[in-house]
C-alpha positions as CSV (number, residue, x, y, z in Angstrom):
1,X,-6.7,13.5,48.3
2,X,-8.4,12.1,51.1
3,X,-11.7,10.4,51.3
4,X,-11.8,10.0,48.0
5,X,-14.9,8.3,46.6
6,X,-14.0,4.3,44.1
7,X,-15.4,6.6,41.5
8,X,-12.7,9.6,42.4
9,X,-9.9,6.5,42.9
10,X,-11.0,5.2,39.7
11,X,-10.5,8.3,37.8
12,X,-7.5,9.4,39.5
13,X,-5.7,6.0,38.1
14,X,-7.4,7.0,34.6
15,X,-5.9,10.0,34.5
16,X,-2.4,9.2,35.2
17,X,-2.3,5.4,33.6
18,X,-5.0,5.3,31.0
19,X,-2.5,5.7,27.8
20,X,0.3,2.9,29.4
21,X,-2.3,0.5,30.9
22,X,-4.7,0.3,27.3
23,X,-1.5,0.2,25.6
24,X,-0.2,-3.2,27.8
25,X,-3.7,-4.3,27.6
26,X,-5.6,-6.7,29.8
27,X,-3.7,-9.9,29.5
28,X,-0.9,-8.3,30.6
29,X,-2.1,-6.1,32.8
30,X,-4.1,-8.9,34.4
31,X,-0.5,-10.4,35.2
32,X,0.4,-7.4,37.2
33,X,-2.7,-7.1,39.3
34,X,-2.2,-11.2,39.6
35,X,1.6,-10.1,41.3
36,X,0.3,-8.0,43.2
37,X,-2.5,-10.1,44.8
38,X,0.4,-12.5,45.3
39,X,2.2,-9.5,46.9
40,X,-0.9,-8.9,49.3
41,X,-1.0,-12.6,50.5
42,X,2.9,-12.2,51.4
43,X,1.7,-9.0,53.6
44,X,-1.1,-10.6,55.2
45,X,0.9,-13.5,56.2
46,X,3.5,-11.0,58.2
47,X,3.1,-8.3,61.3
48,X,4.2,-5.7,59.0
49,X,0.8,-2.8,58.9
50,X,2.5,-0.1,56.3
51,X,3.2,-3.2,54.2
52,X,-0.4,-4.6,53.9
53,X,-1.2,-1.0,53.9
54,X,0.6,-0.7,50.5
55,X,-0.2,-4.1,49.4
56,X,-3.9,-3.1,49.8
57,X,-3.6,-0.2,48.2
58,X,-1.7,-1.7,44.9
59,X,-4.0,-4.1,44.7
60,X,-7.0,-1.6,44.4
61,X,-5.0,0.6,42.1
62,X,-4.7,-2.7,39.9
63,X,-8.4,-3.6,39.9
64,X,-9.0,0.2,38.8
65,X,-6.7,-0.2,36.0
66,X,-8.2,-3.6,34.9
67,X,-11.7,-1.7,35.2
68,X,-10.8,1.3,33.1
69,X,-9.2,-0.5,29.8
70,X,-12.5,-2.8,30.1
71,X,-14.9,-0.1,30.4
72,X,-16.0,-1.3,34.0
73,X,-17.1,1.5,36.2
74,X,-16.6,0.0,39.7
75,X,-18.9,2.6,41.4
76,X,-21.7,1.0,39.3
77,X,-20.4,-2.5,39.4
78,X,-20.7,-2.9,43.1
79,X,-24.5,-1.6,43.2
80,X,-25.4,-5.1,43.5
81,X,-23.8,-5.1,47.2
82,X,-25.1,-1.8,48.3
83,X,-28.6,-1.1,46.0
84,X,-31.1,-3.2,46.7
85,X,-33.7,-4.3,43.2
86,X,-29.9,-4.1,41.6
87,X,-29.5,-7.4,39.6
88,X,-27.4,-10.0,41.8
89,X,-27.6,-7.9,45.0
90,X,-25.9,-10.0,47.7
């Protein structure tokens, strides 16, 4: 599952968490992503690589869940970084 494309990412954590994550809902699931941006910030501060590694990661897979039980597709949601003529492009 390398080189997976946000979209692919995206879909993969569909797949697998749709049913749990709707079910929590975003409030709560919002809470989870929160922990582990707090989790990320602990890594960052330390020398530790596999550990931002997986703080990274979690993080992303926590932004894909939020995304999917919102009805966010993050492949389209970051054209306005990468498309130019896309409303808000940075």
């Amino acid at each position: 599952m390398q080189d997976m494309t946000i979209r692919d990412f995206q879909e993969f954590i569909r797949n697998q968490y749709y049913s749990t994550d709707s079910a929590r809902g975003t409030p709560g699931t919002f809470l989870w992503f929160v922990e582990e941006v707090g989790e990320l910030a602990s890594a960052l501060a330390g020398k530790d690589q596999a550990n931002k590694e997986e703080e990274f990661a979690d993080v992303l897979a926590w932004l894909c869940t939020l995304a999917n039980i919102n009805d966010v597709d993050l492949s389209r949601a970051i054209e306005k970084y990468t498309v130019r003529g896309v409303e808000g492009h940075k």
